[in-house]
Biotite code that builds the C-alpha atoms (Angstrom):
import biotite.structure as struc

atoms = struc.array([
    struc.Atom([99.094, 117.662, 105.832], chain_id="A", res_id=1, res_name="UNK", atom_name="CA", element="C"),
    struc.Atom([99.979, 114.023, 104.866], chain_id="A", res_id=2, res_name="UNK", atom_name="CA", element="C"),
    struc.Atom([102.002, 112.442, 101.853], chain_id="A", res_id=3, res_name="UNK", atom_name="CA", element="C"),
    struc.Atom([101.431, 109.195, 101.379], chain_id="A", res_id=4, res_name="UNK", atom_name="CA", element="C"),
    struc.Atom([104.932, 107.154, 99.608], chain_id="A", res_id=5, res_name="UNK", atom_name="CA", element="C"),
    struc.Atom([103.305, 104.330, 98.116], chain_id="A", res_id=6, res_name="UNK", atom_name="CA", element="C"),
    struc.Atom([104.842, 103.173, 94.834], chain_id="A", res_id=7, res_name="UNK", atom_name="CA", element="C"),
    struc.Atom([101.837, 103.100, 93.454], chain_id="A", res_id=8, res_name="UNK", atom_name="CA", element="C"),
    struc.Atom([103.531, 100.739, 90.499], chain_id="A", res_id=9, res_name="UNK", atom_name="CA", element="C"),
    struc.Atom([106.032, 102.435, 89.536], chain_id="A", res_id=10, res_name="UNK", atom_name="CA", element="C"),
    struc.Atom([109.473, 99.990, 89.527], chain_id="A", res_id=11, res_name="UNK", atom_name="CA", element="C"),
    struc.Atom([111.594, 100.388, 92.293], chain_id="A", res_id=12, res_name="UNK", atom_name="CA", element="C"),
    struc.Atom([113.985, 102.871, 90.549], chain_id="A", res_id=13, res_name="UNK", atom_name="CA", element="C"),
    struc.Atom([111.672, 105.516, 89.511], chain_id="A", res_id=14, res_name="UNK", atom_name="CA", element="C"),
    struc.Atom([109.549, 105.117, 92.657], chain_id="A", res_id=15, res_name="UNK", atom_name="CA", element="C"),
    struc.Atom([113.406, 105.577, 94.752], chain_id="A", res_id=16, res_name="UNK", atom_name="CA", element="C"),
    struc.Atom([114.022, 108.862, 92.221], chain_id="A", res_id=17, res_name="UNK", atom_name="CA", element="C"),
    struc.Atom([110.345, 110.507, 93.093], chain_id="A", res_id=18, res_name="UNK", atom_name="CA", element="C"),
    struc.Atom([111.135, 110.334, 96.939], chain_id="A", res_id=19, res_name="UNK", atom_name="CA", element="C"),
    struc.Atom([114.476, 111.832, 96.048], chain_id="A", res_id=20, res_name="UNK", atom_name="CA", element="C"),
    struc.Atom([113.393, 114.748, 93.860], chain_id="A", res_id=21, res_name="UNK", atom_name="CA", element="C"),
    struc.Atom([110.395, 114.910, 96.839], chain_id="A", res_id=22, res_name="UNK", atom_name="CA", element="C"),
    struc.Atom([113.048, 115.169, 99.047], chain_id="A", res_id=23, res_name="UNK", atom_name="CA", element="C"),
    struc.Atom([115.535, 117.512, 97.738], chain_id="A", res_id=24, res_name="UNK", atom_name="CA", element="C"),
    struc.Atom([112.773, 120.057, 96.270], chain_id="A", res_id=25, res_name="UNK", atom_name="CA", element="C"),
    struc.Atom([109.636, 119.675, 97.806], chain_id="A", res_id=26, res_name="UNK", atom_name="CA", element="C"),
    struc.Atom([110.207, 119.265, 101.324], chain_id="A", res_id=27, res_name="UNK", atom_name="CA", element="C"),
    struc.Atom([112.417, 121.944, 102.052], chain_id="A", res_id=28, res_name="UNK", atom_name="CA", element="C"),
    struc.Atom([109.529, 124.689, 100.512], chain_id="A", res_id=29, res_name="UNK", atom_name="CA", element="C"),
    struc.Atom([107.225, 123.052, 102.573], chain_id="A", res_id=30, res_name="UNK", atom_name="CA", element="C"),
    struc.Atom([109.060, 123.199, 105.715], chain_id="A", res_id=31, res_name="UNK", atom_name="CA", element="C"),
    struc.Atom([110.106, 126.914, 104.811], chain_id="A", res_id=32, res_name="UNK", atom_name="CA", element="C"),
    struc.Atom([106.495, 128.073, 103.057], chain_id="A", res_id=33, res_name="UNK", atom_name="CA", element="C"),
    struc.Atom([104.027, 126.094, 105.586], chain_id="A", res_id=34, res_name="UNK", atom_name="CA", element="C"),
    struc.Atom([103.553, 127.028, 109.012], chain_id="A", res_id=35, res_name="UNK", atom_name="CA", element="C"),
    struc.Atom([103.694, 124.661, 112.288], chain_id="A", res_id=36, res_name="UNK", atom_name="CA", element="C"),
    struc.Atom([100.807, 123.073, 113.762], chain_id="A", res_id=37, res_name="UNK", atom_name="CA", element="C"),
    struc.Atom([98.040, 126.074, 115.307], chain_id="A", res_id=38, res_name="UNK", atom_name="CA", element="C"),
    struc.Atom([97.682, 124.051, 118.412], chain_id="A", res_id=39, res_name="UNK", atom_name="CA", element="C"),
    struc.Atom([100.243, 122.604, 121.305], chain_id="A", res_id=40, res_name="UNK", atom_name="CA", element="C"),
    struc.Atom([100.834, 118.987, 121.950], chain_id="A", res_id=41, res_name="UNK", atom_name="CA", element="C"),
    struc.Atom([100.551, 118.857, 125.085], chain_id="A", res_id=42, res_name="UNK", atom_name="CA", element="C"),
    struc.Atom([97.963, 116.130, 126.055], chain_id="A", res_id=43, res_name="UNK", atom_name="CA", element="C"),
    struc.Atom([94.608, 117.282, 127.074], chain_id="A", res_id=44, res_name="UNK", atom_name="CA", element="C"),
    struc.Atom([93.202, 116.129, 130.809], chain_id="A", res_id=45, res_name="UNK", atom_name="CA", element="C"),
    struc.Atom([90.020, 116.069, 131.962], chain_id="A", res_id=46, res_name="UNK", atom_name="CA", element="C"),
    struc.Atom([89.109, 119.279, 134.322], chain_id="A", res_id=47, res_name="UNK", atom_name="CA", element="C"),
    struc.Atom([87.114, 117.075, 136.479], chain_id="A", res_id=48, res_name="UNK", atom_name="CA", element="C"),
    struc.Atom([88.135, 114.007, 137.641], chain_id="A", res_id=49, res_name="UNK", atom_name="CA", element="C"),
    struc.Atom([87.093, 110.626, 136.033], chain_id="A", res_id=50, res_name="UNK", atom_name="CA", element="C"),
    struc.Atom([84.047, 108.590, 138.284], chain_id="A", res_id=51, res_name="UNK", atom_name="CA", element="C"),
    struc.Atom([82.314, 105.777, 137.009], chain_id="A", res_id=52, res_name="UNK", atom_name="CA", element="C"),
    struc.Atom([79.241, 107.453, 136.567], chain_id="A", res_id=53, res_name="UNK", atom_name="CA", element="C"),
    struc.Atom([80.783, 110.006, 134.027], chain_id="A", res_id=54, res_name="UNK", atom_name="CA", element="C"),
    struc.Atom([82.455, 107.422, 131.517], chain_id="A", res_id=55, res_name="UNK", atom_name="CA", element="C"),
    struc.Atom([80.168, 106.059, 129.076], chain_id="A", res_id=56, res_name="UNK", atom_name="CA", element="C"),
    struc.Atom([81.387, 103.147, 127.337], chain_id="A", res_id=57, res_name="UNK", atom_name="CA", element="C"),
])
């Protein structure tokens, strides 16, 4: 899930007050309501190794 900040416009005060009310009532559902990732982080390596022949550029 991604929120994008832009200010889309808005002057500098009210854009500053929508990340705040984002902040103080939004995020904290979403951290609470919405689960982690489904998947580890761990980087993924190749089971066989790397030769010439098998990278195609």
């Amino acid at each position: 899930m991604k929120f994008h900040a832009d200010a889309g416009g808005l002057p500098d005060a009210s854009h500053r007050a929508s990340l705040e009310l984002f902040q103080s009532h939004v995020a904290p559902v979403l951290r609470r309501e919405v689960p982690g990732p489904p998947f580890v982080r761990d980087p993924v390596l190749p089971t066989q190794p790397l030769t010439q022949e098998s990278v195609h550029v």
